[in-house]
C-alpha positions as CSV (number, residue, x, y, z in Angstrom):
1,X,3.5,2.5,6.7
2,X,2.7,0.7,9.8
3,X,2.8,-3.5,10.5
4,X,-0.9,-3.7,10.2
5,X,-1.1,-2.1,6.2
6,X,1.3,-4.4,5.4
7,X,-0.3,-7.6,7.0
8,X,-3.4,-6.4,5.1
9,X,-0.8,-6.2,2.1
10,X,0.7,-9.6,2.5
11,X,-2.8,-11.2,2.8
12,X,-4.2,-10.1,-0.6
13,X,-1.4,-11.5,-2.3
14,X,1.7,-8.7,-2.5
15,X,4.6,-10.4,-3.1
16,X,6.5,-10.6,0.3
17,X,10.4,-10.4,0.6
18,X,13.4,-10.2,2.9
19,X,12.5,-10.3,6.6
20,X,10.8,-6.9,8.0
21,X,12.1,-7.5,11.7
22,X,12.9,-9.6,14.4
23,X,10.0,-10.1,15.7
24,X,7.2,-13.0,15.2
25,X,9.8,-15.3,13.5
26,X,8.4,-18.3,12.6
27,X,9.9,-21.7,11.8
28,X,12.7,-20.6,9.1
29,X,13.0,-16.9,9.9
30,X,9.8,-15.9,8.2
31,X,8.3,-12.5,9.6
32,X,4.5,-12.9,9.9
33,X,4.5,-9.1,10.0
34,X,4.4,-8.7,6.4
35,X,7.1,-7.0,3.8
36,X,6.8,-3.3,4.3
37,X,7.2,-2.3,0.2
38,X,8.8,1.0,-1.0
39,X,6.9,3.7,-3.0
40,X,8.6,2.1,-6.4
41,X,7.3,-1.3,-5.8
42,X,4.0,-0.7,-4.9
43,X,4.0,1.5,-8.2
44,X,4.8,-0.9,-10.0
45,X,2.6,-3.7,-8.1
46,X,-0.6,-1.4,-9.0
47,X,0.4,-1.2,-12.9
48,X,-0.8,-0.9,-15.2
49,X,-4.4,0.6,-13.5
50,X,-2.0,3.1,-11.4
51,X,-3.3,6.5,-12.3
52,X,-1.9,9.3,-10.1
53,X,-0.9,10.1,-6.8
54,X,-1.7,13.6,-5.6
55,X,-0.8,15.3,-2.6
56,X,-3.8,17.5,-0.8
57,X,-4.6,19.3,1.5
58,X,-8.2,18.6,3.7
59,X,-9.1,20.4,6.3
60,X,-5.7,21.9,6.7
61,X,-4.3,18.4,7.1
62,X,-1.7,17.0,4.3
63,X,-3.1,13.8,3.2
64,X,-1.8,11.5,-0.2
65,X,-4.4,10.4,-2.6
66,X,-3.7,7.8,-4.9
67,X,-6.2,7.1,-7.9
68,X,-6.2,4.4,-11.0
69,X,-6.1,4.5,-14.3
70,X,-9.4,6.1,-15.5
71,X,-10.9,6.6,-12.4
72,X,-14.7,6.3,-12.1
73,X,-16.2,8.6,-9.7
74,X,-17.3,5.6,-8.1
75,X,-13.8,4.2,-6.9
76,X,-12.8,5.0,-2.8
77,X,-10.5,7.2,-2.1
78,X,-7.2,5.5,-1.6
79,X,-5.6,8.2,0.9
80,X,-2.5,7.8,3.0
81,X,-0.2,9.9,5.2
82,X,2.5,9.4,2.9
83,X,3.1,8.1,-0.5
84,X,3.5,4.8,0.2
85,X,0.4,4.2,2.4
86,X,-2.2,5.5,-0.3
87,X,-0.5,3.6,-2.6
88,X,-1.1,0.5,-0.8
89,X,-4.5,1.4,0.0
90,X,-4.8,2.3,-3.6
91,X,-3.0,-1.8,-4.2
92,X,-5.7,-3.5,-1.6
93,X,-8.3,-1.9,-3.6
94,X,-7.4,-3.1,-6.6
95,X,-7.3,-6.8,-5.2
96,X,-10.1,-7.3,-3.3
């Protein structure tokens, strides 16, 4: 997950923790890069309306697919690189 998904992360609302890095400290050590989550929290952040997360292939490339709980056909596509990106995407979309 890069420093930008998890700005966009931190902004909505996910809750931020422990420093990230070393960089960008502000007054009392805060990172203003934004908490980079692991797969389990961002689960568990998107629960009860996480659905499934599906690895596919498109267009020959790998790409992660994250859905909610009953998923219209109407809901984006919450994709990633990895796991842990679509799942965010999948988080930003459902707090918008």
């Amino acid at each position: 997950m890069n420093y930008d998904l998890a700005k966009k992360l931190r902004d909505v609302g996910f809750p931020q923790k422990e420093e990230i890095c070393g960089y960008h400290l502000k007054e009392g050590g805060h990172c203003d890069c934004g908490y980079l989550p692991t797969l389990e929290e961002l689960i568990e952040a998107c629960s009860p309306n996480f659905g499934a997360l599906m690895h596919e292939i498109v267009q020959v490339t790998p790409v992660y697919v994250a859905t909610p709980f009953g998923a219209v056909s109407t809901f984006p596509r919450c994709e990633g690189d990895t796991p842990s990106e679509a799942m965010a995407n999948l988080y930003l979309a459902l707090n918008k």
